[in-house]
N, C-alpha and C positions, 0 to 999 in steps of 0.2 A: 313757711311754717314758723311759728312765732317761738323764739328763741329763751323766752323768759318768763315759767308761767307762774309765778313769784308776786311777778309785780301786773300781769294781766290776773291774777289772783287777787293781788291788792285794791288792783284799777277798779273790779267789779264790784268789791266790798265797797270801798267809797264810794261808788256812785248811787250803792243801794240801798246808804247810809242817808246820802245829800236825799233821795226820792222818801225817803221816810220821813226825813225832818218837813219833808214837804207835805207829805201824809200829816202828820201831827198839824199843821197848822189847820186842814181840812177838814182834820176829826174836831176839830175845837179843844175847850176844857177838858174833859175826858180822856182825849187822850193825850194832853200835857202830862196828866197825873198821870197814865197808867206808862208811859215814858219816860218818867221820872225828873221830865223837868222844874217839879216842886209845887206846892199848893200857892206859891205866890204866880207864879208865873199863869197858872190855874188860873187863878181868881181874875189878874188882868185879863186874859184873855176872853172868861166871864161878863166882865164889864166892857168888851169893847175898847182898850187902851191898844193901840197899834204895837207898843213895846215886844210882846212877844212874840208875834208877825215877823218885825224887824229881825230880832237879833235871832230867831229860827232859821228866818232866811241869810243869813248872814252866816249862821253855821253850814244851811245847806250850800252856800255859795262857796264856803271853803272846802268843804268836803268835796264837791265838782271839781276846783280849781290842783286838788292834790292827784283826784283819782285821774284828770288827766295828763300829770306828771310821770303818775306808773304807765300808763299806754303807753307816752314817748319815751318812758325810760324802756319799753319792750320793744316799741319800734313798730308802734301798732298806727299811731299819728306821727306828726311831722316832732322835730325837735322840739322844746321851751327854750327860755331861755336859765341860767342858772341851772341847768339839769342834777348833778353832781352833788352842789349846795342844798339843790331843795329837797334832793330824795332824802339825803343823811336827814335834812332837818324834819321832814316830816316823820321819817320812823324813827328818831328820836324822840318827839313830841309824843305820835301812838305808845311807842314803847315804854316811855316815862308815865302818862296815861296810866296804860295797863300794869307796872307796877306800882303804882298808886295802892293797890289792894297790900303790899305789903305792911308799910308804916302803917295804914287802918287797923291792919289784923296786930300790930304791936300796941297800937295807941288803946283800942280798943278792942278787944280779944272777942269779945262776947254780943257786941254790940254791931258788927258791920252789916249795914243794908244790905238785905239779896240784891237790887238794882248796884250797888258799887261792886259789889262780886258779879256779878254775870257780866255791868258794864266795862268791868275792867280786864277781863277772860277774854272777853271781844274783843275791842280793842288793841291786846296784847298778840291775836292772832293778825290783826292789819300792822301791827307795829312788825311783828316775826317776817310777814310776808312782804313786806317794803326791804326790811332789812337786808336778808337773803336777795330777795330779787336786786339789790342795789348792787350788793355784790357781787352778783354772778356778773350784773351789766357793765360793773365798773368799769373795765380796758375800754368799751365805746361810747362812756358816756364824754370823755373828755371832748374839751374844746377843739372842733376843725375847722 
């Protein structure tokens, strides 16, 4: 029975992140905008320029490469390598992410996009669940 559901929490979230980014590239234009990747990203996509193909797949490829960092940090797959290092670093990156919505809401009170509030709530829930699940894992993630 899996020991950590923290980070097989986390593992699930990122993979259903990466499968989305992969959805968006499917939907086309359409759904870059209603995903909030910007009416530029939109437009290329429109015209057929490979750019946001690329670097879509590119996010999906890292969100893959994290969520299966939470598996073996649960002990669901085999070990990575850096286990320790990259857990911290990935839920510090979610976590910094997700409070991103703070300084917004100071710089601009009035003004913050619903997509940076919902995207950053999200977020902030894979950053919580990396973090805890890190630590719960911590005593076996070390080096043997």
């Amino acid at each position: 029975m899996p020991q950590n559901p923290f980070l097989i929490v986390g593992g699930v979230l990122g993979a259903a992140a990466a499968l989305l980014h992969l959805a968006v590239i499917a939907g086309g234009p359409s759904w870059y905008r209603f995903f909030g990747a910007g009416e530029g990203m939109a437009r290329m996509a429109e015209r057929g320029s490979p750019y946001p193909t690329l670097v879509t797949i590119g996010i999906a490829g890292v969100l893959a490469v994290w969520s299966a960092y939470a598996f073996a940090g649960a002990g669901l797959i085999p070990r990575l390598p850096l286990m320790r290092t990259a857990l911290v670093l990935i839920s510090a990156i979610y976590l910094l992410r997700g409070l991103v919505l703070i300084p917004a809401f100071i710089i601009n009170p009035g003004g913050v996009l619903p997509f940076v509030v919902w995207s950053s709530l999200i977020v902030l829930v894979y950053g919580i669940a990396y973090a805890v699940g890190t630590w719960i894992a911590w005593p076996g993630l070390s080096a043997t």
